[in-house]
C-alpha positions as CSV (number, residue, x, y, z in Angstrom):
1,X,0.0,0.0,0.0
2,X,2.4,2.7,0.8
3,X,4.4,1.4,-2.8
4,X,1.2,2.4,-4.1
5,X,1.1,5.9,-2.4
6,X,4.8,6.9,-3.4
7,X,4.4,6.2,-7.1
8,X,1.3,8.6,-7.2
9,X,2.8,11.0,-5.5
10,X,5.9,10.7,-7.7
11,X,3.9,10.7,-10.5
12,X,2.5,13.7,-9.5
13,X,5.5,15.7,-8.9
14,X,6.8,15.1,-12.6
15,X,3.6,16.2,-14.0
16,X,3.8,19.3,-12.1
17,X,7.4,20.2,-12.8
18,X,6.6,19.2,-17.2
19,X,3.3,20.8,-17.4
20,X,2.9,25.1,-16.7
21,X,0.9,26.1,-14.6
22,X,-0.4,28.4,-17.4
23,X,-1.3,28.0,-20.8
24,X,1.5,29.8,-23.3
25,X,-0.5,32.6,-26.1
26,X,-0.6,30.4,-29.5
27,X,1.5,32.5,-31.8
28,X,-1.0,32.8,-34.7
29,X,-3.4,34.1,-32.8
30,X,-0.6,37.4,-32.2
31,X,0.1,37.5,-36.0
32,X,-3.2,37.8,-36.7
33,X,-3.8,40.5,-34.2
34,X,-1.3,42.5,-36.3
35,X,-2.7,41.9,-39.9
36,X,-6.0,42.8,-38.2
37,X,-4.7,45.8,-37.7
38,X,-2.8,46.9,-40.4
39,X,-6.2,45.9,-42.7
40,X,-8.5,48.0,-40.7
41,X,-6.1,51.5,-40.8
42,X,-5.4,50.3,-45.0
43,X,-9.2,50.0,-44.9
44,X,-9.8,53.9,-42.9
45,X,-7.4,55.2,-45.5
46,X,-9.0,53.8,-48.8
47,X,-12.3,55.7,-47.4
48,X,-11.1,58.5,-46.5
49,X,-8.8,58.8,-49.5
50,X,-10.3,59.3,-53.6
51,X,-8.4,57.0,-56.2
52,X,-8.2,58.8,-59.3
53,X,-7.5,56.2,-62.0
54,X,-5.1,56.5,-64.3
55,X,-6.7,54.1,-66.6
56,X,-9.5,57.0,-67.4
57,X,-7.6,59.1,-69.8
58,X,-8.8,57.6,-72.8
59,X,-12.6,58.3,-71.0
60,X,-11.9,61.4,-70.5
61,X,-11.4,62.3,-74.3
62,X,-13.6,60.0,-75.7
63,X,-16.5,62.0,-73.5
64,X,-15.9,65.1,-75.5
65,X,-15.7,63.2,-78.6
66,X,-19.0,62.4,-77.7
67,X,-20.1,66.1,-76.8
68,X,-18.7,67.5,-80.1
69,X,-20.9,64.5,-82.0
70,X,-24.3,65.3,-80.3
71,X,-23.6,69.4,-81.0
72,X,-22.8,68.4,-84.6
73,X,-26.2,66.2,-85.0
74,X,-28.2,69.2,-83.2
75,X,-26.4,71.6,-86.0
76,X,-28.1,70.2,-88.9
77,X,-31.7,70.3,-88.7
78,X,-31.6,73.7,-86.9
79,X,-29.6,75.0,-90.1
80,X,-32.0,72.8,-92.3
81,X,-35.0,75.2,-90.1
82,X,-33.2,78.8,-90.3
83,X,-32.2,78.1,-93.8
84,X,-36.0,78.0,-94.8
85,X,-36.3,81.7,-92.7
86,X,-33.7,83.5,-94.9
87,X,-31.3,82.4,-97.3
88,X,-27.9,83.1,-96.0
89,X,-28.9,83.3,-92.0
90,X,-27.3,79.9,-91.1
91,X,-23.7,81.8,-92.7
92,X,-24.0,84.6,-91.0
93,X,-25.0,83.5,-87.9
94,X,-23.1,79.9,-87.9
95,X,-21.1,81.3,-85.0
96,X,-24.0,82.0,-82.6
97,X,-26.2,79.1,-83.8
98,X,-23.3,76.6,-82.2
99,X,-22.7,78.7,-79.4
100,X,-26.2,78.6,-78.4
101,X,-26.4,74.6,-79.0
102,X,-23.3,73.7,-76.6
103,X,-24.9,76.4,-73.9
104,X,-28.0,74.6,-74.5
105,X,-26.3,71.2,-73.8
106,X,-24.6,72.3,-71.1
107,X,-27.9,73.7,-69.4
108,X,-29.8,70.5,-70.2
109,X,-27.0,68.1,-68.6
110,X,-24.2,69.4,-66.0
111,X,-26.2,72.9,-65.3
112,X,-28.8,70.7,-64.1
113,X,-27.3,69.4,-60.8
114,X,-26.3,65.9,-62.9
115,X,-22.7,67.5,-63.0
116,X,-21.6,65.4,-66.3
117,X,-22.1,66.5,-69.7
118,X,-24.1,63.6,-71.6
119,X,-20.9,62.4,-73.2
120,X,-19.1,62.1,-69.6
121,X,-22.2,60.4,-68.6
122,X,-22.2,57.8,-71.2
123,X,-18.5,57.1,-69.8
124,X,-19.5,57.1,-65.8
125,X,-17.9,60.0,-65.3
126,X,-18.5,62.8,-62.8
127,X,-17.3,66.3,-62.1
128,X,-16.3,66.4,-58.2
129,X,-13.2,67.1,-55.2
130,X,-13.7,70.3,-54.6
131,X,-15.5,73.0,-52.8
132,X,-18.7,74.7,-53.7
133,X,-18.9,72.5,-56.9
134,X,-21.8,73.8,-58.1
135,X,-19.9,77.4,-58.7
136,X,-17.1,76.1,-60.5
137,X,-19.3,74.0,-63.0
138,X,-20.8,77.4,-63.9
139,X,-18.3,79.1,-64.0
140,X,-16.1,76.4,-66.1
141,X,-19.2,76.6,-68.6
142,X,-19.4,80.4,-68.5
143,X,-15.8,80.7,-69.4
144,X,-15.5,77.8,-72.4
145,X,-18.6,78.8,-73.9
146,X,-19.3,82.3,-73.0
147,X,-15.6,83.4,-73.5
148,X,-15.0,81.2,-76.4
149,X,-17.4,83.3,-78.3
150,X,-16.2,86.6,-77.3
151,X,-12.9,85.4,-78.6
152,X,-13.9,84.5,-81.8
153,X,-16.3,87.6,-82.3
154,X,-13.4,90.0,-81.2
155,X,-10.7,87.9,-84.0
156,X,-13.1,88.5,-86.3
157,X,-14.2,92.1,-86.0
158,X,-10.6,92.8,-86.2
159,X,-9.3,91.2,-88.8
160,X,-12.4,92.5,-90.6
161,X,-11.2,95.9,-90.0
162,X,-8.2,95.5,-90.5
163,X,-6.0,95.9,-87.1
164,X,-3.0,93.8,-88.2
165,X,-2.7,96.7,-90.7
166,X,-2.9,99.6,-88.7
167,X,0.2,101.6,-88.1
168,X,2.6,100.1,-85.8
169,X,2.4,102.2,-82.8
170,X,-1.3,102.7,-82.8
171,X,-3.6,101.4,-80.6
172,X,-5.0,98.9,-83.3
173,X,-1.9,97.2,-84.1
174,X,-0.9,96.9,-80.1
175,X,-4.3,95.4,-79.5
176,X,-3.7,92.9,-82.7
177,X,-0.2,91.8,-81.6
178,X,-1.2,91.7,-78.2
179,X,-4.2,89.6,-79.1
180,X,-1.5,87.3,-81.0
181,X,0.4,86.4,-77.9
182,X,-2.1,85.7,-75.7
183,X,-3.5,83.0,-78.7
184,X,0.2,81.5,-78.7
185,X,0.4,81.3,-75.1
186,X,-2.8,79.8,-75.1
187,X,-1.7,76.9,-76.9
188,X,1.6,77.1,-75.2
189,X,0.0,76.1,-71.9
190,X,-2.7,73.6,-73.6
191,X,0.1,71.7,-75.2
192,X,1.7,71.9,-71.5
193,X,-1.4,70.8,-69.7
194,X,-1.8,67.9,-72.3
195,X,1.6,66.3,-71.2
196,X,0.6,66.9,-67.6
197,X,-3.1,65.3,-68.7
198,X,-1.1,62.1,-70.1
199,X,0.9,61.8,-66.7
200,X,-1.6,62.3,-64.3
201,X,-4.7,61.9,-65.4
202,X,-6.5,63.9,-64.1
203,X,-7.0,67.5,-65.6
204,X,-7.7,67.5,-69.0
205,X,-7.6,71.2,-69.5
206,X,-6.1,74.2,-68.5
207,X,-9.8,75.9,-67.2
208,X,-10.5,72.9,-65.2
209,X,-7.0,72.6,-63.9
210,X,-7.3,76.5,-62.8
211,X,-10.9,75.8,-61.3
212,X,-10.0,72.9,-59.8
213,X,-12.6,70.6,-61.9
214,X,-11.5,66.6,-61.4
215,X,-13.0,64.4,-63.5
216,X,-13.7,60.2,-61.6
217,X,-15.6,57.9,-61.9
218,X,-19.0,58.3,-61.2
219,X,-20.0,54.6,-60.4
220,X,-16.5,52.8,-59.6
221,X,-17.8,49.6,-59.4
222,X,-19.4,49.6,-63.0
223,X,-17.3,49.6,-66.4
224,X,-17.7,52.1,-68.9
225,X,-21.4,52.7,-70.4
226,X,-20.1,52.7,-74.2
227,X,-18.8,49.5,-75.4
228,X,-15.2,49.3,-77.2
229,X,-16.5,48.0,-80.0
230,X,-18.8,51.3,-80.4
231,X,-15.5,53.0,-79.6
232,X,-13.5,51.4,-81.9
233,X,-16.0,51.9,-84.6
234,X,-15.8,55.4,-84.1
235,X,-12.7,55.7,-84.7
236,X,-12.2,53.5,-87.7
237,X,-15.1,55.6,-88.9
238,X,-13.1,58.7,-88.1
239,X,-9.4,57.9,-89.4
240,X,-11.3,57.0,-92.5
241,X,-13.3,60.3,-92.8
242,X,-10.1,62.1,-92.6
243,X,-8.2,60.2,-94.8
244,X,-10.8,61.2,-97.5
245,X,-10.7,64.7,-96.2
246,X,-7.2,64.0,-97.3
247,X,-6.9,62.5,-100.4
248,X,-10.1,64.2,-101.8
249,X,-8.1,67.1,-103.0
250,X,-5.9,64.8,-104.7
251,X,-8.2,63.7,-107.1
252,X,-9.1,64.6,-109.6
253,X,-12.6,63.5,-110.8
254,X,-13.1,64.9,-114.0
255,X,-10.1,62.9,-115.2
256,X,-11.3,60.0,-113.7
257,X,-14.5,60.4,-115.7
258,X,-12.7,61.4,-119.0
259,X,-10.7,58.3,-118.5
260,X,-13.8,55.9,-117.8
261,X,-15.7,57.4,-121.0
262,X,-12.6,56.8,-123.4
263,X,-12.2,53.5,-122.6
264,X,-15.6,52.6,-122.5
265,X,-16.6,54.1,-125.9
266,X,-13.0,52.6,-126.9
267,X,-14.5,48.9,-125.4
268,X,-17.9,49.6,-127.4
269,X,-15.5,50.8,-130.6
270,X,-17.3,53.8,-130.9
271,X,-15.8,57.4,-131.3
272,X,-13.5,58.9,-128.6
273,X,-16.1,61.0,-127.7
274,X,-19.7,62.0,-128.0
275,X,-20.0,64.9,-129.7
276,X,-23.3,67.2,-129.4
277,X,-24.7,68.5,-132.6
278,X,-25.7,71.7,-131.2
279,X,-22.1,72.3,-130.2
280,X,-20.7,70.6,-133.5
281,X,-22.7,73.2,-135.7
282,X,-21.6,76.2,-134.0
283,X,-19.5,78.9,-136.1
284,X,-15.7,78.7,-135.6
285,X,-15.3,81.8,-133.7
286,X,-17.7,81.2,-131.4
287,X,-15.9,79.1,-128.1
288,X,-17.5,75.3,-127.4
289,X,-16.4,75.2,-124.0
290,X,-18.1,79.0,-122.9
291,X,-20.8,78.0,-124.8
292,X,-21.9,74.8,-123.2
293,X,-21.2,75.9,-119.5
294,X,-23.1,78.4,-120.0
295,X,-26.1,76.2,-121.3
296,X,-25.8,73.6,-118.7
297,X,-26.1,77.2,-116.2
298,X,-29.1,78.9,-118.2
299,X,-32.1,77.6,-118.1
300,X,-33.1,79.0,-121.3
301,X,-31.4,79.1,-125.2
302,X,-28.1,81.0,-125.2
303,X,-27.0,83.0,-127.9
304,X,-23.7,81.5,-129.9
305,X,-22.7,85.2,-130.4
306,X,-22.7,86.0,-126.7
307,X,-19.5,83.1,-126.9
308,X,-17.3,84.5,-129.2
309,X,-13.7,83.3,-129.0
310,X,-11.6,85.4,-126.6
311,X,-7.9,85.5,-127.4
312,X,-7.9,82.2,-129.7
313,X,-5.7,79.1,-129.3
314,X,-6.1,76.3,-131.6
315,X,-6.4,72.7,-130.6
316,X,-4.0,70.0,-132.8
317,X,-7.4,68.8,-134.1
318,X,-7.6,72.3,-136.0
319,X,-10.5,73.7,-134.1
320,X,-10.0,77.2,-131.8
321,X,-11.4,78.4,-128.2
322,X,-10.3,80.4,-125.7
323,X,-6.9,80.1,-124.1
324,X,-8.7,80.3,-120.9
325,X,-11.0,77.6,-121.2
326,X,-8.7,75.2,-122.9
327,X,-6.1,75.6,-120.6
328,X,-7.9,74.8,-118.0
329,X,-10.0,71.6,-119.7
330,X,-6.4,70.6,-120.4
331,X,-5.0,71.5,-116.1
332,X,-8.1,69.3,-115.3
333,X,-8.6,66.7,-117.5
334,X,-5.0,66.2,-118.5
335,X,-4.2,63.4,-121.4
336,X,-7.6,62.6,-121.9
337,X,-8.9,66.2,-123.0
338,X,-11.3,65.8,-126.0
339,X,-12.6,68.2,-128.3
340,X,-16.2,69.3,-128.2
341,X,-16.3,69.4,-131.5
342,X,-14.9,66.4,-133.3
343,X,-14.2,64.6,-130.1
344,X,-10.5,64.2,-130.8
345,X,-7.9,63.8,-128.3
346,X,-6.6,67.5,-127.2
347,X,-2.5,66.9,-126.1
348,X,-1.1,70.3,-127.6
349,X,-2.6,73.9,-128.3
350,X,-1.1,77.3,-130.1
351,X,-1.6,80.8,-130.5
352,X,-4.2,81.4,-133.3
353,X,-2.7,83.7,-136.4
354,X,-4.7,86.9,-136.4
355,X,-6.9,87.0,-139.0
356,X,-9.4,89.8,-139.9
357,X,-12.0,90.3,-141.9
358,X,-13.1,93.1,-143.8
359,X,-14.3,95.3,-141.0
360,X,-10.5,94.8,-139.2
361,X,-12.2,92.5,-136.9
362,X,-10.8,89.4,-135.8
């Protein structure tokens, strides 16, 4: 029995000396105490902090793009409705008519407490960061719009009278050259602001940079409200517009169209050219070429003797017009120049002999 009573209490005595008497802090549960931390204060800071994203410059210019579309497609049927007033108002006016559509947009979308144009809306973006808002938004469309017009008024009345030619030390002239600098300087500090634009991201002008006008997303967690496809069909469409902006003056389509009707009529083995009857009957010093433009512009008979021939060059088929108008049949239709008359290729011309008749006319 008392064997039995010095094992326990042996046993007893190691368990106290292995065992603590209390329980150790697991270390996870400190590490995570620590990232607990450090994700609430990262958490505090994304709140009380606005992430402008870099990503949104392409947005951002694609919103105007946008603006500058719906203005254009509002310009046509109200100078389709002014036109039928008085001809000529839509000219003379043109200036007012499109200031009064973008102050008209501008009312209608970010004057209206939306504070996004229609464009920046369609690309969940928002005007906001700064104080009294509402002030600067007017005051950003007061100054594009509003001063953009004066601008162009006071270019124009000047240069209408004249001011770049005024005397040099008159008031005029100062005004002019003054007005000059302020124009390069302009785009001095737009090109400068652009560069800044394509860094940042953030101010993509220099009246919203001075006004303090930041552009974010409206609506973070959506994506953009106009596809890329839209996007990129937009600008295919618009590269392609301006390369035939581009190459339009390079053609030239009379030529082309003298060059389809020889070969044709060459295919068909016909003549070179058609030749009208009216205009192959005329006297010889009367001009074919005055003669038909001015039929195809009156809209009743024309007189052959109102298209006499007006120092006369002869073509190499023999027949004569005016240097004038063959010259310039020849500038625009090059090589494949025909003769109204015979139809007859035209490559060379010379100075017609003077020849006169009884009367010492020619």
């Amino acid at each position: 029995m008392s064997t039995t009573e010095d094992y326990s209490q042996r046993s007893a005595a190691a368990t106290a000396t292995v065992l603590p008497q209390e329980v150790p802090q697991q270390p996870w549960r400190q590490s995570w105490l620590e990232a607990d931390a450090r994700l609430r204060s990262s958490a505090s800071a994304v709140v009380t902090h606005t992430v402008v994203s870099r990503n949104a410059r392409v947005n951002k210019l694609d919103a105007d793009l946008l603006d500058d579309e719906l203005a254009d497609m509002l310009r046509e049927p109200v100078s389709k409705a002014m036109s039928l007033l008085r001809p000529g108002l839509v000219e003379t006016y043109r200036l007012e008519v499109d200031t009064a559509i973008r102050a008209l947009l501008f009312w209608l979308s970010v004057g209206s407490h939306r504070r996004a144009t229609y464009g920046q809306a369609l690309q969940n973006l928002t005007y906001a960061g700064a104080k009294k808002l509402s002030w600067r938004i007017h005051a950003f469309g007061l100054a594009s719009i509003g001063g953009g017009y004066a601008w162009a008024r006071a270019m124009q009345h000047m240069s209408r009278c004249g001011w770049a030619n005024a005397p040099w030390q008159s008031l005029r002239n100062r005004i002019w050259r003054m007005a000059g600098w302020l124009e390069r300087a302009a785009k001095v500090a737009a090109l400068a602001n652009l560069l800044a634009f394509f860094a940042a991201g953030q101010y993509k002008s220099v009246l919203e940079r001075v006004l303090g006008l930041r552009l974010v997303s409206a609506r973070p967690q959506m994506a953009q409200s106009v596809s890329f496809e839209f996007l990129n069909r937009q600008l295919v469409w618009h590269a392609f517009t301006e390369f035939v902006m581009f190459a339009l003056p390079l053609l030239k389509p009379a030529r082309a169209r003298a060059w389809a009707v020889r070969n044709v009529r060459a295919v068909l083995r016909l003549p070179p050219a058609a030749v009208d009857p009216v205009i192959e009957k005329l006297p010889e010093n009367v001009c074919a070429i005055c003669f038909s433009t001015a039929a195809a512009d009156s809209s009743v008979p024309v007189e052959p003797s109102s298209c006499l021939v007006s120092n006369p060059y002869i073509a190499d088929c023999g027949h004569s017009y005016c240097y004038v108008c063959i010259k310039t049949r020849l500038m625009v239709e090059g090589s494949e120049c025909s003769c109204l008359r015979c139809g007859h290729k035209v490559e060379s011309i010379c100075q017609h002999a003077e020849i006169r008749d009884a009367n010492g006319d020619i």
